[in-house]
C-alpha positions as CSV (number, residue, x, y, z in Angstrom):
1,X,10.5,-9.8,-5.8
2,X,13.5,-7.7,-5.1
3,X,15.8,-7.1,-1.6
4,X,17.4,-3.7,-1.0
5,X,20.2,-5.5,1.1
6,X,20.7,-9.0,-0.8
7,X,23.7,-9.7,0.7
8,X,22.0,-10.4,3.8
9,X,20.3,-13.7,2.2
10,X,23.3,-15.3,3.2
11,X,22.4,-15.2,6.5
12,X,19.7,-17.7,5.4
13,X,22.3,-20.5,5.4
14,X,22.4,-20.0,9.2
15,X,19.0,-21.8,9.3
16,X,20.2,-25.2,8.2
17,X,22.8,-25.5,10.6
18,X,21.0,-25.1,13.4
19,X,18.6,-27.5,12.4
20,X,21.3,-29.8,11.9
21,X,22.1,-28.6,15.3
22,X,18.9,-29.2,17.6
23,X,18.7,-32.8,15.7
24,X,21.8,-34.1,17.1
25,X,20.9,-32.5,20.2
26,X,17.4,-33.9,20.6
27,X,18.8,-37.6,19.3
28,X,21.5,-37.3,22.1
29,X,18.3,-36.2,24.8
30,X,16.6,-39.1,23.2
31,X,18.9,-41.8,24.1
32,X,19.7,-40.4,27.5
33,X,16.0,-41.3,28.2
34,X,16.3,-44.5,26.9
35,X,19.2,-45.4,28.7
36,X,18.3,-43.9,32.6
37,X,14.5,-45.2,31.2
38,X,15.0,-48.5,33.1
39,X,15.4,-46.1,36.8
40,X,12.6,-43.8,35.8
41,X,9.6,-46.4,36.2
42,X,6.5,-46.6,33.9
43,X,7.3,-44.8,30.9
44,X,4.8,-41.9,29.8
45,X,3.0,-43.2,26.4
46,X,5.5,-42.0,22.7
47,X,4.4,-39.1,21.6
48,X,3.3,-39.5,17.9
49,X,5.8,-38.2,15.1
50,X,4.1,-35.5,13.4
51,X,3.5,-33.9,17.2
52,X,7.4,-34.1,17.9
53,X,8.3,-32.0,14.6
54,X,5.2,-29.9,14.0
55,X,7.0,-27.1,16.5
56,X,10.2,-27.6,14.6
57,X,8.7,-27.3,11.5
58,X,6.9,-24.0,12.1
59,X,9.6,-22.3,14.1
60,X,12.7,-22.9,11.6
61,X,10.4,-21.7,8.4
62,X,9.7,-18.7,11.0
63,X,13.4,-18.4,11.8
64,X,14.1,-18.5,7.9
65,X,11.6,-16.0,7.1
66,X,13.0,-13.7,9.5
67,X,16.3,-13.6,7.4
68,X,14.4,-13.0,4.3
69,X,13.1,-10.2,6.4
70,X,16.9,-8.5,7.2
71,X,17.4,-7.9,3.1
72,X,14.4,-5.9,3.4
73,X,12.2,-7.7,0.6
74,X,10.6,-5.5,-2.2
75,X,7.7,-6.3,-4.4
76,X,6.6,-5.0,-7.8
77,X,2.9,-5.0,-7.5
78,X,0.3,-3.8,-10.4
79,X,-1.8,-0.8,-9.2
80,X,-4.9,1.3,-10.2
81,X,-3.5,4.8,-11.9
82,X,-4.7,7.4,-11.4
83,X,-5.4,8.7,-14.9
84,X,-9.4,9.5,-15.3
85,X,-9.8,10.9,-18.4
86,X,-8.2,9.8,-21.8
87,X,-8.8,11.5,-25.3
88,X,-9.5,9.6,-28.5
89,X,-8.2,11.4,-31.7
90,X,-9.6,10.0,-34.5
91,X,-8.7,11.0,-38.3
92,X,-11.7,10.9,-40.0
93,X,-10.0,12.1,-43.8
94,X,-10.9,10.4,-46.8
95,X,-7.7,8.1,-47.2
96,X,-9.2,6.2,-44.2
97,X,-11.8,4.3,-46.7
98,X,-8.3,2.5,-48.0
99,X,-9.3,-1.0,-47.9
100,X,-6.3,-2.6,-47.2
101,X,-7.8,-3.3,-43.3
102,X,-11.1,-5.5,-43.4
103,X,-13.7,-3.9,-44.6
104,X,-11.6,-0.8,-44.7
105,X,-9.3,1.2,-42.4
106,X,-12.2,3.7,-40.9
107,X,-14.5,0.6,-40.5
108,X,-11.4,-1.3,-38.4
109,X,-11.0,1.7,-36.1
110,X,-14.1,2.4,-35.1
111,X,-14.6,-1.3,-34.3
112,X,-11.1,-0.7,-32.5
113,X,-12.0,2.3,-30.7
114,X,-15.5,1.3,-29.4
115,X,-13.4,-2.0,-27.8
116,X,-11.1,0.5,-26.2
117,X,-14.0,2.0,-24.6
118,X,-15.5,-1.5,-23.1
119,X,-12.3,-2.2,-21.7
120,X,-11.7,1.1,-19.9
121,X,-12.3,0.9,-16.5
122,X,-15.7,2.8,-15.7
123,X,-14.1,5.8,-13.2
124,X,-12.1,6.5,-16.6
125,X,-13.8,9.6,-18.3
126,X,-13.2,9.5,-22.5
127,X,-13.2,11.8,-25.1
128,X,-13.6,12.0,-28.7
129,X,-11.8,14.1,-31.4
130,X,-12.2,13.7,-34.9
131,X,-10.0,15.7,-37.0
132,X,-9.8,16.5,-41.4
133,X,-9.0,19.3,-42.8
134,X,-9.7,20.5,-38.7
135,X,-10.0,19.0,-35.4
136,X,-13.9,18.8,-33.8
137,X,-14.0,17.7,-30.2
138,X,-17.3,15.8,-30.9
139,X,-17.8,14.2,-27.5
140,X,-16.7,16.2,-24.0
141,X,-15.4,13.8,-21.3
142,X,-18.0,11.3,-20.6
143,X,-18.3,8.3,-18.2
144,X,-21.5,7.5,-21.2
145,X,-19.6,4.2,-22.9
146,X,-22.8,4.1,-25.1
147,X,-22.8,8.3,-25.8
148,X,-19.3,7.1,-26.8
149,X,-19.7,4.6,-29.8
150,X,-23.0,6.8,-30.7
151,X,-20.3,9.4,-31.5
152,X,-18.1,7.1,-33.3
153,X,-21.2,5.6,-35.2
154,X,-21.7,9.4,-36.5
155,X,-18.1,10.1,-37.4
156,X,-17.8,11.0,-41.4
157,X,-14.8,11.3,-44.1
158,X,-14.0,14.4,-45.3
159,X,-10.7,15.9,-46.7
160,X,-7.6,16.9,-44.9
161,X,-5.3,16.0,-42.4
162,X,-5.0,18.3,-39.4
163,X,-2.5,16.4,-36.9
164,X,-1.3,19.2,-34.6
165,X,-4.9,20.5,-34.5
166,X,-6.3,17.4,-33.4
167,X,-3.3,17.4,-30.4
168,X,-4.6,20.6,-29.9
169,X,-8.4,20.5,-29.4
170,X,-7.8,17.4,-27.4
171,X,-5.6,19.3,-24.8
172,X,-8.2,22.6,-24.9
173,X,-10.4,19.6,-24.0
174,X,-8.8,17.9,-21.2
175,X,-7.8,21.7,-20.0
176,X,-10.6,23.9,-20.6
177,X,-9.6,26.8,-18.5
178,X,-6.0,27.2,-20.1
179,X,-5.1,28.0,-23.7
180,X,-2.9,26.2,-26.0
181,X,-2.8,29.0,-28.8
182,X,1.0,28.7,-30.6
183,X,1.9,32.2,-31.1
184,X,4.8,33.3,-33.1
185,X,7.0,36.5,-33.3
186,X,5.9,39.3,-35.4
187,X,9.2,40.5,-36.0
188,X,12.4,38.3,-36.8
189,X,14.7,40.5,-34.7
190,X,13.0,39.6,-31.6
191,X,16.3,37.4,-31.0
192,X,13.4,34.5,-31.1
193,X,13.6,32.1,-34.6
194,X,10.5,32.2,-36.8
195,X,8.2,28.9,-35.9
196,X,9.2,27.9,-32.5
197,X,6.2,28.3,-30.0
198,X,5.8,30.1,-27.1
199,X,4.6,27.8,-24.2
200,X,0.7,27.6,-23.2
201,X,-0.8,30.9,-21.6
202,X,-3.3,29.7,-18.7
203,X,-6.3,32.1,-17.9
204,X,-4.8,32.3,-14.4
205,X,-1.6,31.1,-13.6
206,X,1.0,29.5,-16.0
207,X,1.0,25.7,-15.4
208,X,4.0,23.9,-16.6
209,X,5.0,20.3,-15.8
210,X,7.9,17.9,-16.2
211,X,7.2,15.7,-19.5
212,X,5.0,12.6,-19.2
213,X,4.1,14.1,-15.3
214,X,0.4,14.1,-15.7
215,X,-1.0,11.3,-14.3
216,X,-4.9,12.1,-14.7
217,X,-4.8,12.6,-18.2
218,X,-3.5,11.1,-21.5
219,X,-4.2,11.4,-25.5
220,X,-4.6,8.7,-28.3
221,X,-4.0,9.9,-31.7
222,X,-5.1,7.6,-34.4
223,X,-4.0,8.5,-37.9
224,X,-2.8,7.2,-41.5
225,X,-1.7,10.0,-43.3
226,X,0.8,13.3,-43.0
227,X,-0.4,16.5,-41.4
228,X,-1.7,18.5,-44.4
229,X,-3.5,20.7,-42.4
230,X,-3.2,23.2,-39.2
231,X,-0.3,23.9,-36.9
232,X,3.0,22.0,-37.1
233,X,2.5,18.7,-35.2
234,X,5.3,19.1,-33.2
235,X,5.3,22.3,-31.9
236,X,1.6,21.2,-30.4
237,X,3.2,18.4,-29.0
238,X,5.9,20.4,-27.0
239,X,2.6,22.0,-25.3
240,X,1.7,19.0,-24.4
241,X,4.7,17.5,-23.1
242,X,4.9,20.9,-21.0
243,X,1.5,20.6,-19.6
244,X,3.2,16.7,-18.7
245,X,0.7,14.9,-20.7
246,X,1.1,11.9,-23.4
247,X,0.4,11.9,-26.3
248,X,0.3,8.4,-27.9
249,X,0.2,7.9,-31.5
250,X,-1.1,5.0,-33.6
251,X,0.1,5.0,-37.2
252,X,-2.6,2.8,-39.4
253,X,-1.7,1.2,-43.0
254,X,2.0,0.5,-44.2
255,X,5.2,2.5,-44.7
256,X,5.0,2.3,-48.3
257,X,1.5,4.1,-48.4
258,X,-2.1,3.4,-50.1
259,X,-3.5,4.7,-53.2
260,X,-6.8,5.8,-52.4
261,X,-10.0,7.4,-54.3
262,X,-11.3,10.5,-53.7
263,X,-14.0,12.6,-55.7
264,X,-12.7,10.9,-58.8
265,X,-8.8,11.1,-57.7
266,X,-6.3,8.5,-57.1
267,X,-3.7,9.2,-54.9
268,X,-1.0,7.7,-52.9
269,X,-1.4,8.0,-48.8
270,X,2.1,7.8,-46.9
271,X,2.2,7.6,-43.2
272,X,4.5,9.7,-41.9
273,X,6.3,7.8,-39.2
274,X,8.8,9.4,-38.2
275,X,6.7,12.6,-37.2
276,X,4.6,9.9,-34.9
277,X,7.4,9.1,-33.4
278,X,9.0,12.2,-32.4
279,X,5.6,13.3,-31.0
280,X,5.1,10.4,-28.7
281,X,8.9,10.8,-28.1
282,X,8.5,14.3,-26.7
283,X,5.8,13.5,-24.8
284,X,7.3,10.5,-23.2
285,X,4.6,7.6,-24.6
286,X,4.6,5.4,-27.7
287,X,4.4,5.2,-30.7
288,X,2.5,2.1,-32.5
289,X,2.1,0.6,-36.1
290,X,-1.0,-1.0,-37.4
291,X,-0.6,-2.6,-40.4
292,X,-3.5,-5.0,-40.5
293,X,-7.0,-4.7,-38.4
294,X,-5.6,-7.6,-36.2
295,X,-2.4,-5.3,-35.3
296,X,-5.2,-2.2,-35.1
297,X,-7.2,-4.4,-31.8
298,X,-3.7,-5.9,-30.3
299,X,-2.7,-1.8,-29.9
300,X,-5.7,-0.9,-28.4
301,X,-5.3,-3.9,-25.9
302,X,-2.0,-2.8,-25.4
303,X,-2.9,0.9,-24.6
304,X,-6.0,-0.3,-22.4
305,X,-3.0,-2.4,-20.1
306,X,-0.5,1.0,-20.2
307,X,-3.3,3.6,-19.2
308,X,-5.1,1.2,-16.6
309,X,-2.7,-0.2,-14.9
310,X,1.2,0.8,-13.3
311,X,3.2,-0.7,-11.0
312,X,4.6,0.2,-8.1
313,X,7.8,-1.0,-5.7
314,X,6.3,-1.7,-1.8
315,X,8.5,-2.6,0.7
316,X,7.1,-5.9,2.2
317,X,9.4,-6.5,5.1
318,X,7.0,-5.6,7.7
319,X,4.9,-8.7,6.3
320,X,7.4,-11.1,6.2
321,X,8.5,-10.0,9.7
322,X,4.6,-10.5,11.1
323,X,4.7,-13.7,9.3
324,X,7.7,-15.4,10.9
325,X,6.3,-13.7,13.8
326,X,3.6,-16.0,13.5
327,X,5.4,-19.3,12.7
328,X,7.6,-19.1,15.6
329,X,5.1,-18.5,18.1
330,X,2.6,-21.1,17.4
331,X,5.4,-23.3,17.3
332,X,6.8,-22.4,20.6
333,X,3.0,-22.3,21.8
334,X,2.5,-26.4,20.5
335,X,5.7,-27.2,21.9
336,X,4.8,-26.0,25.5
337,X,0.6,-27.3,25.4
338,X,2.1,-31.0,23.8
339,X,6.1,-31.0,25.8
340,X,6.4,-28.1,28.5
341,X,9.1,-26.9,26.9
342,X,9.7,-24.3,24.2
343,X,10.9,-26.3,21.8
């Protein structure tokens, strides 16, 4: 819990004194009986203790709430998002049969990636993309968990690595109706440098967002290899940091790479970090390493926590002001049914 005005917690201090206060006050009442008792007559029968400071009790933890109250108390409570449909990139190329992750790294992430899909709650739509050599959006949006993992039983290896393609089918996916097409300058002398791309061209009206904006809408990309294939990574994810969405990338096997077999080939597999991190930088998400199938299921937790659940500052002093509300007036209500008096 946070206060916008903490100073005002000081006041709290206030609250011992005047218990201090009534005490006294009461013991000096309490022997003025006692002494005048001997003119009053018959005595009325002692009231029990816990009836005497029951009323205190309740109206001084009222009074003390109120002055938590004044510094206007905030609390940081988990919500629901509101993000309903989440993409799966999967690279399906042929370094994924490295076996370095038990029983190999395609194997790992399926396993991975159909546990993602349990945990997600069931308003979420999914998504699947697999991408080689090009990017195949294999399974639309689907509430379906078990259309899902039929899709990811049916993924095969083949050669290629098409990163920014796989970005790219997965936003045409999520955004149907808009294009996502990078288009470059035919001449040089255009004043506009050779490679950077143009922004996405909607059928209708251009839409273009603040980075990491879209709440209904995110993308997991899951790969462990260099883009080999298709458009420059990073000029796909600038679309999608303009259209506000996040792109989150999951880098699988180690820095220093994995030779592989393929076709009769051996050849060495490097992830290219620093690529994966610039696009989930642009895009305002994360970038993850999964060295080991273990790490592979702990990032896929960790993802299912990010695009589930956000939290949110709500002002609470309305609350705390009903609840000391309540304190002091059953107290004062005790005091009167038990004492006639307020307190």
């Amino acid at each position: 819990m946070i206060f916008e005005w903490p100073l005002l917690l000081w006041a709290s201090v206030l609250a011992p004194l005047l218990i201090v206060g009534f005490v006294m006050v009461r013991r000096r009442r309490l022997a003025a009986v006692q002494h005048y008792a001997q003119w009053a007559g018959p005595v009325a029968a002692p009231v029990s203790r816990w009836r005497r400071w029951v009323p205190l009790v309740l109206s001084f933890t009222g009074m003390i709430a109120l002055f938590v109250a004044m510094a206007r108390p905030i609390a940081v409570v988990p919500i629901a998002s509101f993000r309903d449909r989440v993409i799966l990139a999967l690279d399906v190329s042929n370094s994924m049969e490295a076996a370095d992750m038990a029983p190999t790294r395609f194997d790992a992430a399926k396993v991975a990636a159909k546990s993602f899909i349990d945990n997600q709650d069931s308003n979420t739509q999914i998504g699947i993309v697999a991408f080689a050599g090009a990017a195949l959006p294999i399974q639309r949006p689907t509430y379906d968990r078990e259309k899902l993992k039929e899709a990811i039983d049916r993924l095969e290896l083949m050669e290629g690595t098409a990163l920014g393609g796989a970005i790219q089918v997965a936003l045409q996916t999520l955004y149907p109706k808009e294009s996502f097409e990078i288009e470059r300058p035919k001449e040089k002398d255009e004043g506009v440098a050779l490679g950077d791309p143009k922004p996405p061209v909607a059928e209708g009206e251009k839409i273009v967002r603040d980075p990491g904006s879209e709440d209904a809408a995110a993308i997991i990309v899951l790969t462990d290899g260099a883009a080999t294939a298709g458009p420059n990574p990073l000029e796909v994810a600038k679309l999608a940091a303009e259209r506000g969405v996040r792109v989150f990338t999951v880098g699988v096997g180690t820095a220093d790479g994995e030779v592989v077999k393929a076709k009769g080939i051996s050849m060495r597999v490097k992830l290219d970090e620093e690529t994966l991190r610039k696009i989930a930088d642009v895009t305002l998400a994360r970038y993850f390493l999964a060295s080991t199938d273990t790490d592979l299921r702990e990032i896929y937790e960790n993802l299912n926590a990010r695009l589930t659940t956000e939290t949110k500052e709500l002002e609470i002093t309305a609350f705390v002001l009903a609840f000391a509300a309540g304190l002091i007036a059953i107290g004062v209500m005790l005091s009167l049914a038990w004492f006639d008096r307020i307190l």
